[in-house]
N, C-alpha and C positions, 0 to 999 in steps of 0.2 A: 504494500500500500504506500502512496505517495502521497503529500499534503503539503499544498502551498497558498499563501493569503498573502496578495497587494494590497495597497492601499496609496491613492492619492493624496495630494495637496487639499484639495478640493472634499475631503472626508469619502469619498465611493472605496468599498473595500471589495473584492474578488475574492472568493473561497472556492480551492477546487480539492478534490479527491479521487485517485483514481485506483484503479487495482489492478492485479493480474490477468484478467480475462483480457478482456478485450476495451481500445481506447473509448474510453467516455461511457463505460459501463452499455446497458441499453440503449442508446442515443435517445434516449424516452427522458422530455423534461417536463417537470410538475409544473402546469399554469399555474402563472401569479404569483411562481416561490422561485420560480429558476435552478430546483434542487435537480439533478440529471442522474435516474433511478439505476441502482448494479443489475449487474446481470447472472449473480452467482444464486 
């Protein structure tokens, strides 16, 4: 498992996590949360 969090000037912060399957888990993102669902 991988984990990394940006963050600008401007306060927007970027949270990702990814795993071993495959890139970007499911490519399945939760409307209105932007969370991007695993696929294990």
């Amino acid at each position: 498992t991988t984990h990394f969090t940006v963050a600008d000037r401007w306060g927007n912060v970027v949270s990702y996590t990814t795993t071993i399957e495959q890139l970007f888990g499911t490519g399945i993102m939760v409307p209105d949360y932007g969370v991007i669902l695993n696929n294990e």
